[in-house]
N, C-alpha and C positions, 0 to 999 in steps of 0.2 A: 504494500500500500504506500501511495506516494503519502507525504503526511506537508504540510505550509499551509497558509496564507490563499493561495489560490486552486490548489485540490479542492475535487468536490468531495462531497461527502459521499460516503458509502449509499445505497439504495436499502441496505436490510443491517442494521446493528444488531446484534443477539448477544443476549446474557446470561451465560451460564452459571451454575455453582451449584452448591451443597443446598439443601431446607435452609431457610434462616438466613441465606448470603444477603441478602435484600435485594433479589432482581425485579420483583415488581413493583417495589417501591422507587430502585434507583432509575429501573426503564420507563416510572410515569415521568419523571423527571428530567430526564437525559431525552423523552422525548417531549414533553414541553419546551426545554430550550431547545431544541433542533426546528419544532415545530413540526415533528413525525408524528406520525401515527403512533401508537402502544398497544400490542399484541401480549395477552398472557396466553399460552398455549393451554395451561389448565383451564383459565376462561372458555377459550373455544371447546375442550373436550366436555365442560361441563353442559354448555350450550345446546352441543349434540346429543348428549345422551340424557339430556334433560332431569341427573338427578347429581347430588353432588361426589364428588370424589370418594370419600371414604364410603358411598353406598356400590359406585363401581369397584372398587377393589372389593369390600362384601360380597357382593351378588354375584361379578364375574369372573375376579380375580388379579391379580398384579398384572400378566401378562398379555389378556385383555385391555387392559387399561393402555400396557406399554403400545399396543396395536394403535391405540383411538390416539395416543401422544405421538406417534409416528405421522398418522394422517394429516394429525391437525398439524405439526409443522412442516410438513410439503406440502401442502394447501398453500402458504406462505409462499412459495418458489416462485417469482415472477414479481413480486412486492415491491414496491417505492418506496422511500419513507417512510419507514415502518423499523421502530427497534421492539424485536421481540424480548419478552420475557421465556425460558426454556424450562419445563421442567426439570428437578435436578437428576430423576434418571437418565432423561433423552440423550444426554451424550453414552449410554452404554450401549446401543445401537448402531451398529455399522451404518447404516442407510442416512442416522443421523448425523453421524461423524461427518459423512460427506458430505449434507446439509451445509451444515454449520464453518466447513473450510471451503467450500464451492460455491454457495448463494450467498454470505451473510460477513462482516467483520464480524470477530466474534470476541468475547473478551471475558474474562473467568473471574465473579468476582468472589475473591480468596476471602476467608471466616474460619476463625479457628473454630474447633470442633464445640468446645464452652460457650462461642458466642452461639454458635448455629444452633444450639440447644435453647440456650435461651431466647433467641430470637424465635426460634420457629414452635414453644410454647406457649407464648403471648396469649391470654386469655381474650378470647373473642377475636383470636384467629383460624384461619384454616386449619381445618383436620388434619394432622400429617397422619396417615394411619404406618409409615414407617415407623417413626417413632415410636410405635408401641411394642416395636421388639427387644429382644434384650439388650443392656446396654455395649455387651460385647459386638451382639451382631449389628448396632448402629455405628461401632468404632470402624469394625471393617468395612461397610461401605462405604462408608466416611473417606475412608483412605483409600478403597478401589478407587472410587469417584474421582477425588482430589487428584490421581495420575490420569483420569482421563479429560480430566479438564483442564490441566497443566500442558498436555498433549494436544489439545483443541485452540485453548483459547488466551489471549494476549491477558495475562494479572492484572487485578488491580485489587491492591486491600483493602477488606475494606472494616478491619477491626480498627476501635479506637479512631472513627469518621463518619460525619453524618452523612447520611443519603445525598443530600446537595453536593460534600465536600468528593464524592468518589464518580457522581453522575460529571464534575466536572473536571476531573482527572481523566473522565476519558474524553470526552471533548478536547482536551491538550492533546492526549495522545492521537485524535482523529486530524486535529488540525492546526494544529502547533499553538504555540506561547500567544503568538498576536491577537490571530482566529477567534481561540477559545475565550478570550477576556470581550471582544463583542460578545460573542453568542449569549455569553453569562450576564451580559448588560452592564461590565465595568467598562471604564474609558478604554 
């Protein structure tokens, strides 16, 4: 990716990570200031199967579900303007991998395993029906995860920084030092 002043911006931003990383809070964000559109891929599977996540993972199962998060992000394939939010399984998926380095800039936002915990139990948030596993088996995917999205997608931390402070960290990285202080509406 060329990155300055007069590069354009990517067509499809995507944000990976762990439960808890803040990709849908950072990609409302990061797409307000761009002035994109904002895709949660859990949105759209929720949309289609018309009941919510933790009742598809009940009723049909994990890898049902992983089928309907597959769909719903090549459905995306051809998008403008548009930074998706990605489920934190969707990078274990070949078909996604290649999603995500073929259609999309894509960018990993990194959360230690502690924050992700507590971010992603937030009272009067989404279901994580992972998290209801043991604590060991939420280490290891934690850690599967964490190299496939290290593999995928460009870092950005985002423990100890507010959702503002990281949705404009990638804005720098999309379009350098000068770019990114317009878009954020500094001089």
């Amino acid at each position: 990716m060329t990155t300055g002043p007069e590069s354009p911006l990517p067509p499809i931003i995507a944000l990976i990570g762990f439960m808890g990383a803040g990709k849908t809070t950072v990609g409302k964000i990061l797409a307000g200031k761009l002035g994109y559109e904002f895709v949660d891929t859990d949105d759209l599977i929720v949309a289609r199967a018309g009941v919510p996540i933790a009742d598809i993972f009940r009723r049909t199962g994990e890898a049902a579900f992983r089928r309907m998060e597959t769909e719903a992000l090549h459905s995306l394939v051809g998008r403008v303007r548009t930074v998706i939010a990605a489920g934190g399984g969707a990078p274990a998926h070949g078909s996604n991998r290649t999603f995500f380095r073929a259609h999309a800039v894509t960018f990993h936002l990194r959360v230690s395993m502690m924050n992700a915990r507590g971010r992603a139990q937030t009272p009067g948030g989404p279901v994580r029906p992972l998290l209801a596993q043991e604590e060991g088996e939420v280490q290891r995917l934690y850690d599967t995860r964490r190299s496939l999205y290290e593999a995928i997608g460009q870092p950005v931390e985002t423990d100890g920084r507010t959702p503002h402070e990281v949705a404009e960290e990638i804005i720098r990285l999309l379009r350098g030092p000068t770019e990114s202080r317009r878009i954020a509406g500094k001089p």
